[in-house]
C-alpha positions in Angstrom: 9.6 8.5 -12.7 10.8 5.2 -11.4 13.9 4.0 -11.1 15.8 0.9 -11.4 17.9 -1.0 -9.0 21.7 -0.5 -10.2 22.2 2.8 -10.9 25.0 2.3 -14.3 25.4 5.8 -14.6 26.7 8.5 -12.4 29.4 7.7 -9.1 26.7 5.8 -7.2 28.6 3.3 -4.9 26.0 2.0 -2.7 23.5 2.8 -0.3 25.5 6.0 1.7 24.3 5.5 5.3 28.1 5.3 6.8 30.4 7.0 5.3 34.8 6.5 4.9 35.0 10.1 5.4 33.2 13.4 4.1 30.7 12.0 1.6 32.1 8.9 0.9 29.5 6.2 0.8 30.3 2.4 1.9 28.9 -0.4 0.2 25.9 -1.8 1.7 25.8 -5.5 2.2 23.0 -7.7 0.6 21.8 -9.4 3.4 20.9 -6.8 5.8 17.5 -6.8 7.7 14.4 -5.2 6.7 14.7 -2.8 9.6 18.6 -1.4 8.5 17.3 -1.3 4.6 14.8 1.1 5.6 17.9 3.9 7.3 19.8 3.4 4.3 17.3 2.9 0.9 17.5 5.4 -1.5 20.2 7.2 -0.6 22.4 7.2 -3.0 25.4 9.3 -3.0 25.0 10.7 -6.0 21.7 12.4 -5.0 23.0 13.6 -1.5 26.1 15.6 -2.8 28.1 17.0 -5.4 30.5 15.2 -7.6 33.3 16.5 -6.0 31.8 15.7 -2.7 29.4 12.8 -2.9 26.9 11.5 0.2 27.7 14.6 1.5 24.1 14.9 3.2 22.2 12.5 5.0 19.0 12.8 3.0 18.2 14.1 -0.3 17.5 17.5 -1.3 14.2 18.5 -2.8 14.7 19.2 -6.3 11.7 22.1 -7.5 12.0 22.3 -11.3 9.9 22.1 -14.4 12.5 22.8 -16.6 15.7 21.0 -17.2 18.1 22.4 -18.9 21.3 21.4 -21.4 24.5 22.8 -22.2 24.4 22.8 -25.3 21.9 21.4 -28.8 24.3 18.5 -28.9 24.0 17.6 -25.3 20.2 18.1 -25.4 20.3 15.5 -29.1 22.5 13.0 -27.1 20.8 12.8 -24.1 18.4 10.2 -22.9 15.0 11.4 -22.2 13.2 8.2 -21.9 15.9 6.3 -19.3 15.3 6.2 -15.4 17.4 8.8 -13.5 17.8 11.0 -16.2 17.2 14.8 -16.4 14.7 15.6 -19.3 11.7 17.5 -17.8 10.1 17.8 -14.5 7.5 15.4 -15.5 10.0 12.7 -15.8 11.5 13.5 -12.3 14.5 14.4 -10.4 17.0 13.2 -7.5 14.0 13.6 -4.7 11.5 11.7 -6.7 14.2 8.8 -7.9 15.3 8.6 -4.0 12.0 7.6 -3.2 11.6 5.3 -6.4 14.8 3.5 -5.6 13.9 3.1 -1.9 10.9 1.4 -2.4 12.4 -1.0 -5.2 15.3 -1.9 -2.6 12.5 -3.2 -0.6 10.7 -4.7 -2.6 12.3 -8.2 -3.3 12.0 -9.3 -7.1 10.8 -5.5 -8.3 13.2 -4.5 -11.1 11.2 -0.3 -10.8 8.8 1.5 -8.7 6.4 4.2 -10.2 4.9 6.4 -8.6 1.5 8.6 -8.6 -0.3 11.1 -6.9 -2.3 9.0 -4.5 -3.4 5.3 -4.0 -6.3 5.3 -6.1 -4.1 6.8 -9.3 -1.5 4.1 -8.5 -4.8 1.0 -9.0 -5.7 3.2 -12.1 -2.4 2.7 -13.1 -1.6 -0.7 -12.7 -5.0 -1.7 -14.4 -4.7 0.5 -17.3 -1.5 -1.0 -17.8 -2.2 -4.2 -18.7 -5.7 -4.2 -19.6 -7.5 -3.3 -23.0 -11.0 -2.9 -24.4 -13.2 -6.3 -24.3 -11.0 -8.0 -21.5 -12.2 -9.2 -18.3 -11.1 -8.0 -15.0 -12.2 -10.2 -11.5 -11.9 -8.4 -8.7 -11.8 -9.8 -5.2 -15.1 -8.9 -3.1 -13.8 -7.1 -0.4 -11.7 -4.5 -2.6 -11.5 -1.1 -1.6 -14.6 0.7 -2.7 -13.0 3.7 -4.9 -11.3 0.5 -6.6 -15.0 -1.2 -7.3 -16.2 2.5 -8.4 -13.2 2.5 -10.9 -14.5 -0.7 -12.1 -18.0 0.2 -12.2 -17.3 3.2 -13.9 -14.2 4.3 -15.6 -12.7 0.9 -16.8 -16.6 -0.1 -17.5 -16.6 3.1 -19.6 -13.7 1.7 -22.0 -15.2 -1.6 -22.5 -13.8 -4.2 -19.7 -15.9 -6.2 -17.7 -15.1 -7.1 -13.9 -16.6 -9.9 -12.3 -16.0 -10.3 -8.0 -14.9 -13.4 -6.5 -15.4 -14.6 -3.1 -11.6 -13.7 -1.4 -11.6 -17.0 0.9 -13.1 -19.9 -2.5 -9.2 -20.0 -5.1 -12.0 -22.3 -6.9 -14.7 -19.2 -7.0 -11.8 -17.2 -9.1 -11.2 -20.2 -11.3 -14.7 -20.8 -12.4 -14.8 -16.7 -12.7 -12.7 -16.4 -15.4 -12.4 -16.8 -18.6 -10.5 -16.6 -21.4 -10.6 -12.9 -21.9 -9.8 -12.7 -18.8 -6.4 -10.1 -18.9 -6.0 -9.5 -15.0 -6.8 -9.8 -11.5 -7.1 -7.7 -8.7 -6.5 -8.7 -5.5 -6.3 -6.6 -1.9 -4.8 -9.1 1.0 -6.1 -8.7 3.9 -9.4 -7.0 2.3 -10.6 -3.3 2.8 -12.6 -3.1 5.9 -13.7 -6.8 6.6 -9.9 -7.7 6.1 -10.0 -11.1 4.8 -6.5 -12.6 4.1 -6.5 -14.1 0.5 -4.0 -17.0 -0.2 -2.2 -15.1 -2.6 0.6 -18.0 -4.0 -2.3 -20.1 -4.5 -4.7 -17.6 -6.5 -1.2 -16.2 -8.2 -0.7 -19.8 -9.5 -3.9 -20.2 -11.1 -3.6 -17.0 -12.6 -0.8 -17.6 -14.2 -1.8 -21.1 -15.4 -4.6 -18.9 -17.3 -1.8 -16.0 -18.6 -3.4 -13.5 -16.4 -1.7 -11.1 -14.4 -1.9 -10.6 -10.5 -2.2 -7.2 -9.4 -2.3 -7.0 -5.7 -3.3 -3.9 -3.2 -0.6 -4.6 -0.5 -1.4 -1.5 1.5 -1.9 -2.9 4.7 0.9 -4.9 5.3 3.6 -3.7 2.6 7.2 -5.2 1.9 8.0 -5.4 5.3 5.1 -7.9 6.1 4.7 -9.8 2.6 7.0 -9.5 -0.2 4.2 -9.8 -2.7 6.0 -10.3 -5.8 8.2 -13.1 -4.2 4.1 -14.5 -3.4 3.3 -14.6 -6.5 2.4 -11.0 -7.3 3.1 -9.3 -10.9 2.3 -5.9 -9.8 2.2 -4.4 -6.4 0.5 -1.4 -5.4 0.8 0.4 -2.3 -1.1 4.3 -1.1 1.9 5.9 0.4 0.0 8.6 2.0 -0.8 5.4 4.9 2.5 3.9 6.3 5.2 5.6 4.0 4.1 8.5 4.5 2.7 8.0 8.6 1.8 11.2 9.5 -1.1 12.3 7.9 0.4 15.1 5.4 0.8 13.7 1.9 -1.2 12.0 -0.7 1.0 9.2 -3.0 0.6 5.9 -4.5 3.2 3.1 -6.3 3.6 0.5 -8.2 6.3 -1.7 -8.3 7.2 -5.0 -10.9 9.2 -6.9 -12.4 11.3 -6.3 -15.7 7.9 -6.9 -18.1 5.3 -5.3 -16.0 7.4 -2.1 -14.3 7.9 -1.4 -18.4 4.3 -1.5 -19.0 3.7 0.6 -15.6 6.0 3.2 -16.6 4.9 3.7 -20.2 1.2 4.2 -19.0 2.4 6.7 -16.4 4.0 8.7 -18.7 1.5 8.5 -21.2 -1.2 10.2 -18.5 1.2 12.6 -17.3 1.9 11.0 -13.8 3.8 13.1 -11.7 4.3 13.6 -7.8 5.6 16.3 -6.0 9.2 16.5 -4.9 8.0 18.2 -1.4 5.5 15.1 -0.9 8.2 12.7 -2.3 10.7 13.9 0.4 8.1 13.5 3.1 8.2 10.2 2.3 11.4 9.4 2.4 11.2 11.2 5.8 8.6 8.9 6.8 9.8 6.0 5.3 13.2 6.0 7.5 10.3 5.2 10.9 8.2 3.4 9.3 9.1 -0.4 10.4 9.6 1.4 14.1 6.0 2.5 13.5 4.2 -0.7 12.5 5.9 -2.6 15.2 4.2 -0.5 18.1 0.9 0.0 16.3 0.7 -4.2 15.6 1.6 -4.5 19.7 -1.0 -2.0 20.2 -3.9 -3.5 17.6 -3.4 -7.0 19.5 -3.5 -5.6 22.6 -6.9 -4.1 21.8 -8.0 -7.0 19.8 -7.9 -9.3 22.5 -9.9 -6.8 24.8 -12.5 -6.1 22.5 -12.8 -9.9 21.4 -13.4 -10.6 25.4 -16.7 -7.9 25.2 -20.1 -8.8 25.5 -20.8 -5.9 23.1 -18.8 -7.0 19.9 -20.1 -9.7 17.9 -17.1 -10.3 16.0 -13.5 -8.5 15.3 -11.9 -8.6 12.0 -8.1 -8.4 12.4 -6.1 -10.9 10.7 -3.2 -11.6 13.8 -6.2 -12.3 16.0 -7.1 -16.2 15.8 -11.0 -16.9 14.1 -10.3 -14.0 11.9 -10.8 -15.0 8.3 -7.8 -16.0 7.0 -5.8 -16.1 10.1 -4.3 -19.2 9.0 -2.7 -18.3 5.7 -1.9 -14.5 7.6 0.6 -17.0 10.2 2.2 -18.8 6.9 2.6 -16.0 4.8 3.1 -12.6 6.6 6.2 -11.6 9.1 4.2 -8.7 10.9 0.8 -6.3 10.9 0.1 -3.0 11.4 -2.7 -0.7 13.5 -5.5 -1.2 11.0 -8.5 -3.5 11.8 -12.1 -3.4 12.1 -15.4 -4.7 15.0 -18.7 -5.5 14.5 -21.3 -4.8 17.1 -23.7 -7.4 18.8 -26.9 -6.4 17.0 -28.5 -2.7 17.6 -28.5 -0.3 14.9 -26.4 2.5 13.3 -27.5 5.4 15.5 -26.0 3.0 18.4 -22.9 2.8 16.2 -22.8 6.6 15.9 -23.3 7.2 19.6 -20.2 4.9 19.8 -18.0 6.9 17.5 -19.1 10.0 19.1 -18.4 8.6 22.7 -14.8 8.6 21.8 -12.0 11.3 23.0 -8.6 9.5 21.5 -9.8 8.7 17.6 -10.2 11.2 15.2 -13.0 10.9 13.1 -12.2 10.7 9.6 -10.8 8.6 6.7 -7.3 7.5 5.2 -5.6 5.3 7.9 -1.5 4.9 8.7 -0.6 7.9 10.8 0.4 8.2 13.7 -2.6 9.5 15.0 -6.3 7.1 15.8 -8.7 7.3 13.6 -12.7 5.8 13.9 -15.0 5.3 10.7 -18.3 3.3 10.0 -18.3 0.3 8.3 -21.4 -1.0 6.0 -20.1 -4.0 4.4 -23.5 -5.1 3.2 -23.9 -2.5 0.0 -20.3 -3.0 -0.9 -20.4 -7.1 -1.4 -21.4 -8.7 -4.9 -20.1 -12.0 -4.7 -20.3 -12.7 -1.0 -22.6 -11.7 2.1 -22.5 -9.5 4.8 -22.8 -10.5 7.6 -20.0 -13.2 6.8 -20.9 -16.5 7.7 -21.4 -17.8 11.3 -22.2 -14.2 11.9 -25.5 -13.5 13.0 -28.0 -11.8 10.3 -28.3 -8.7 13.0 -24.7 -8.6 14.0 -24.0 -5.9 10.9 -23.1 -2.8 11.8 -18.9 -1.8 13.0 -16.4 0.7 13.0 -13.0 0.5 11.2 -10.1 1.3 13.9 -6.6 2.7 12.5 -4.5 2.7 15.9 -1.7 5.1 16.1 1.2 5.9 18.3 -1.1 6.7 21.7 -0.3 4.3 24.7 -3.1 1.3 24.5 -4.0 1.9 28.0 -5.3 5.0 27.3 -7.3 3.4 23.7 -8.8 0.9 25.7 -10.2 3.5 28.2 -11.4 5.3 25.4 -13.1 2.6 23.7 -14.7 1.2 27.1 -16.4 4.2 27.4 -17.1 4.4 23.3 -19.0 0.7 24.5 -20.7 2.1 27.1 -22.2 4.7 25.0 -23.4 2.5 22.5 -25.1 0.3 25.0 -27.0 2.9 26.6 -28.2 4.1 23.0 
């Protein structure tokens, strides 16, 4: 169901956020910022009107159907079933789900299509299943999410191919990992929970020195922050149910490439049957159209509770690549434009039923997983039994400093976090 930039067929004329009158879209300019692509992306005016009227509405309709049906037996022989934007059958899409599609490849510099799934994790299923085969060799970076080091412990061990992890911070620790059956690598930058930052043009380059492929989880920062293919990236993932979708109501994942990879992406998604919703694919074009307003006010918020928290006898260390001493700080100033509100603390020594008094302390942050909305959320962090190639506690870290909590920081005022945490802190030291 994804869908090129272009648009040949149909009375498309650009991205119809103004208009020369009733439903007449202008022509949107090239170089517009980030913040103006996200009012306009996807809406094209053929999918907000009628012919007679085009752009006639400011956002797409939701398009419910199975079934697609043709005039006639010669329409239905000379139509094209396997072409982006075309009606066939509700598996293959429709105007809602193409919106989205075609939003997300207009901000994604370099992608040539976008697919999309019905979560995250089915967007990294995906993307590997596309371009791996039985007998290749997958590496992994260390601090992947865990359902994407179950999937390679499991299902993608189950059809034959090997992963190996890598230490996120050592390019030379990927090198000497692979090998020549070596097909692809998986990379998340920064890293699920400890959040790592990766130097993705460097690992990208000897990746492709080898012929293998660079799949990269950019979750937490998306196009906004790092244009990933432009870094180096073959195929970009992203769960939409976190920023895209920002409010908690909606599970959805993409993938977005080039010419050579979206064409692999998209002939694996059909052949599994990938569909999403059209009332989940029109929540996130809802969401989409805040998003960058979103991120900016959770980032302010994150560093000022960073900065707090890194001041606090009680925290032994916090993880949150904008902060300075983060890992990967360095490469996060030289290759990212912004953040978002997820990072994560470790507590100075004590034990997990200190960490869960902690958690439990707290008034503001929901308790619970997923991360992205607009709404706090709190969850534990154990690093130790997720790590293969690398330890936990990182180094410089202090063998009992091992227990934290993963904050996503939503829309609330900061004040009010910070009084929330403080007494979260005070809990946890009377425990």
């Amino acid at each position: 169901m994804g869908r090129r930039s272009g648009h040949p067929q149909g009375y498309r004329n650009g991205i119809g956020f103004n208009t020369n009158g009733p439903g007449l879209a202008k022509k949107s300019p090239e170089n517009i910022a980030p913040a103006t692509r996200l009012v306009g992306a996807g809406r094209s005016a053929e999918w907000t009107g009628t012919p007679s009227q085009p752009g006639s509405v400011v956002s797409p309709p939701v398009w419910r159907a199975s079934t697609h049906l043709y005039p006639d037996a010669a329409a239905l022989h000379a139509g094209k079933p396997n072409e982006d934007g075309h009606f066939y059958y509700g598996r293959r899409g429709s105007p809602t789900q193409w919106a989205l599609a075609d939003a997300l490849t207009e901000l994604e510099p370099g992608a040539a299509g976008t697919v999309l799934y019905p979560s995250g994790v089915a967007a990294i299923a995906g993307a590997l299943l596309a371009v791996l085969r039985p007998g290749d060799v997958l590496l992994m970076t260390d601090n992947a999410y865990e359902p994407t080091r179950l999937m390679a412990r499991g299902l993608l061990k189950d059809m034959g191919i090997e992963t190996r992890w890598f230490d996120p911070l050592d390019p030379q620790a990927f090198a000497a990992a692979a090998c020549d059956r070596t097909k692809a690598v998986l990379l998340e930058s920064p890293g699920s929970l400890t959040l790592e930052v990766q130097d993705v043009p460097a690992l990208s380059a000897l990746a492709h020195e080898r012929g293998i492929a660079v799949v990269l989880d950019n979750t937490w920062a998306g196009p906004l922050a790092f244009p990933a293919l432009e870094r180096g990236a073959d195929i970009v993932i992203m769960s939409l149910t976190k920023h895209v979708g920002g409010h908690s109501d909606l599970m959805m994942g993409s993938a977005a490439a080039g010419e050579e990879y979206y064409a692999k992406l998209r002939k694996t998604a059909q052949a599994l049957g990938q569909v999403v919703s059209p009332d989940d694919a029109s929540l996130a074009l809802r969401g989409l159209r805040t998003m960058g307003l979103r991120l900016e006010r959770e980032t302010a918020s994150v560093m000022a509770l960073a900065n707090w928290l890194d001041a606090r006898p009680e925290v032994a260390r916090v993880l949150c690549p904008m902060l300075p001493g983060s890992p990967g700080h360095d490469l996060w100033q030289r290759d990212f434009s912004g953040g978002c509100g997820l990072f994560s603390l470790v507590f100075k020594g004590k034990n997990s039923a200190a960490r869960d008094a902690f958690i439990d302390a707290l008034s503001l942050f929901g308790i619970g997983y997923s991360w992205g909305g607009f709404e706090s959320l709190v969850t534990p962090i154990d690093p130790a039994s997720l790590r293969t190639a690398t330890q936990w506690p990182l180094p410089g870290m202090e063998a009992a400093d091992k227990f934290g909590v993963r904050l996503s920081i939503g829309l609330e005022d900061p004040t009010d976090l910070i009084a929330d945490l403080d007494r979260g802190l005070a809990a946890w030291a009377a425990a």
